[in-house]
C-alpha positions in Angstrom: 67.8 -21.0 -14.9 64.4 -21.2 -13.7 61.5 -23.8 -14.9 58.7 -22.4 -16.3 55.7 -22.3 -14.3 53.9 -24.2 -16.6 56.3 -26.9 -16.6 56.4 -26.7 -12.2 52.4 -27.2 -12.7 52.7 -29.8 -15.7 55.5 -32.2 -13.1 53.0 -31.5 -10.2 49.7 -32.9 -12.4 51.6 -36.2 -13.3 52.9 -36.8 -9.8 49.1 -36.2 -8.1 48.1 -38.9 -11.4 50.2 -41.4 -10.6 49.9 -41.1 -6.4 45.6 -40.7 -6.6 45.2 -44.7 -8.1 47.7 -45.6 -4.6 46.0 -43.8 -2.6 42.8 -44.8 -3.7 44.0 -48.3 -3.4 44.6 -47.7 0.2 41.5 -46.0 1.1 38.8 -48.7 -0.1 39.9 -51.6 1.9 38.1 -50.8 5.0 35.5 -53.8 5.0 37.1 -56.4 4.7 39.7 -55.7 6.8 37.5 -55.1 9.9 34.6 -57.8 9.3 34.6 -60.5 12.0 33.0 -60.1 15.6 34.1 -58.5 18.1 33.2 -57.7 21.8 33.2 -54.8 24.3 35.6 -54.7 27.0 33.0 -55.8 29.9 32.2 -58.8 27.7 28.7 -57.3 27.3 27.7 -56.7 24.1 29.4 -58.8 20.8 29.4 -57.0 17.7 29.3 -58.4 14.0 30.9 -56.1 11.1 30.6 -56.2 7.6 30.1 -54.9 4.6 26.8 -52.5 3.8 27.0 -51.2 0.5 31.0 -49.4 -0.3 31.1 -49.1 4.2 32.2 -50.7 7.2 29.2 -51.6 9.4 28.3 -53.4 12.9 25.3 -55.2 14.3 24.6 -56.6 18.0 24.6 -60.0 17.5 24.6 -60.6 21.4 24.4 -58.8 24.6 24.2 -60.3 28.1 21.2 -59.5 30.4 22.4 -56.2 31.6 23.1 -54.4 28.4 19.6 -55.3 27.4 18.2 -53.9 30.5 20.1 -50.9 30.0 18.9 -50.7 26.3 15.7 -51.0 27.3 15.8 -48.7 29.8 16.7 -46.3 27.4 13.8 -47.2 24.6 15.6 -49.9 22.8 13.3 -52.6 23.2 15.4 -55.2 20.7 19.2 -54.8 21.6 20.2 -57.6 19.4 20.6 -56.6 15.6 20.5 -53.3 16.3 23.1 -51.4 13.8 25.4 -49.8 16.6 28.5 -48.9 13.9 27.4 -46.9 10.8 28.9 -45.9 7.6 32.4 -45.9 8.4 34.9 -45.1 5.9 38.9 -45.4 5.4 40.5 -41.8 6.6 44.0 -43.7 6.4 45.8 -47.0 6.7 44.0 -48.8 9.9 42.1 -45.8 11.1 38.1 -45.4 10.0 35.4 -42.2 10.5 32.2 -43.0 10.9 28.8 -43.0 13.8 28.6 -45.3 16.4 24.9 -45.8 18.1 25.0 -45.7 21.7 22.2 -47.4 23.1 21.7 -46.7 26.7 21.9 -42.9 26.0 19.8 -43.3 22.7 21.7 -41.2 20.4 24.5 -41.6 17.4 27.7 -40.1 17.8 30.7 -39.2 15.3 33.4 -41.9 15.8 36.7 -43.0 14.9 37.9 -46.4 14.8 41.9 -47.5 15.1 42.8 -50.9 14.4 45.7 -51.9 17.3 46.4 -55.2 15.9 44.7 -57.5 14.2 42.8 -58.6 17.9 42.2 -55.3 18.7 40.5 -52.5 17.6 39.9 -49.4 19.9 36.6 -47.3 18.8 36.7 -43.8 20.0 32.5 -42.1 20.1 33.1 -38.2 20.1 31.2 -35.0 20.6 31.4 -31.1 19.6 32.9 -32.3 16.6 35.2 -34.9 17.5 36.7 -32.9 20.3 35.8 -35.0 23.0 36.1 -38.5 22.5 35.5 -41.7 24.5 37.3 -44.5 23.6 37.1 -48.3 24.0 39.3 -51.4 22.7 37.6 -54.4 21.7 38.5 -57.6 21.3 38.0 -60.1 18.5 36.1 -62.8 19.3 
C-alpha cells in the first residue's frame, strides 16, 4: 500500500523544519571563527578580520615597503586599512564566499575562502565567475 502524496509532502515539510534551524546554526558562525590576523605568504601584507555588520571582513593592518610601493603604483596611495576582504559569508562548514580587493591590479574579485586548520586559511580570488581562481594560504599571525 502506497502513502498518500499528501502524507510523502506532509513527512518531507517536518524533516526540512526541523533540519533549516541546524543548518542555520551552521551557516552564521563565520565571524568569529575567522577573526584574528593573518599574513600573506611572502610575509608582505598582515591582515586583520572581523566582524562588519552579520559578515566576515579584513583590513591591512601592515604591509612592508614593497607592497606599498606596489599599491601605490597601482593608485592606492594608503595601503594600510584598506578593506582588502569584503562581505564574506558561510557557504558551508569552514568554507566562505565573498570579494577580495586586490590592490596592485586595482580591482575586487569574487573569492572563496577555506579554512585548512585553525593556522591556516587558504583564500582563493576568482574570475569569469569563479572559474578561474588563484589561491593563497595564509598564516595566522
Amino acid at each position: 500500500m502506497k502513502p498518500a502524496v499528501s502524507t510523502v509532502f506532509a513527512a518531507l515539510a517536518l524533516v526540512t523544519a526541523i533540519a533549516s534551524p541546524m543548518v542555520q546554526a551552521q551557516t552564521t558562525l563565520a565571524p568569529g571563527e575567522l577573526s584574528g590576523t593573518w599574513v600573506n605568504p611572502r610575509g608582505s601584507v598582515k591582515v586583520k578580520t572581523g566582524e562588519c555588520g552579520t559578515d566576515l571582513c579584513g583590513w591591512i593592518v601592515w604591509a612592508d615597503d614593497q607592497a606599498t610601493s606596489d599599491a601605490r603604483e597601482a593608485g592606492v596611495d594608503k595601503l594600510v586599512g584598506t578593506m582588502l576582504l569584503k562581505d564574506y559569508r558561510t557557504v558551508s562548514p569552514d568554507h566562505w564566499e565573498g570579494h577580495v580587493y586586490v590592490p596592485d591590479m586595482g580591482g575586487t574579485y569574487f573569492s572563496r575562502m577555506e579554512r585548512l586548520d585553525p593556522e591556516h586559511l587558504k583564500i582563493s580570488g576568482c574570475v569569469l565567475g569563479g572559474w578561474i581562481c588563484k589561491s593563497q594560504v595564509w598564516l595566522k599571525d
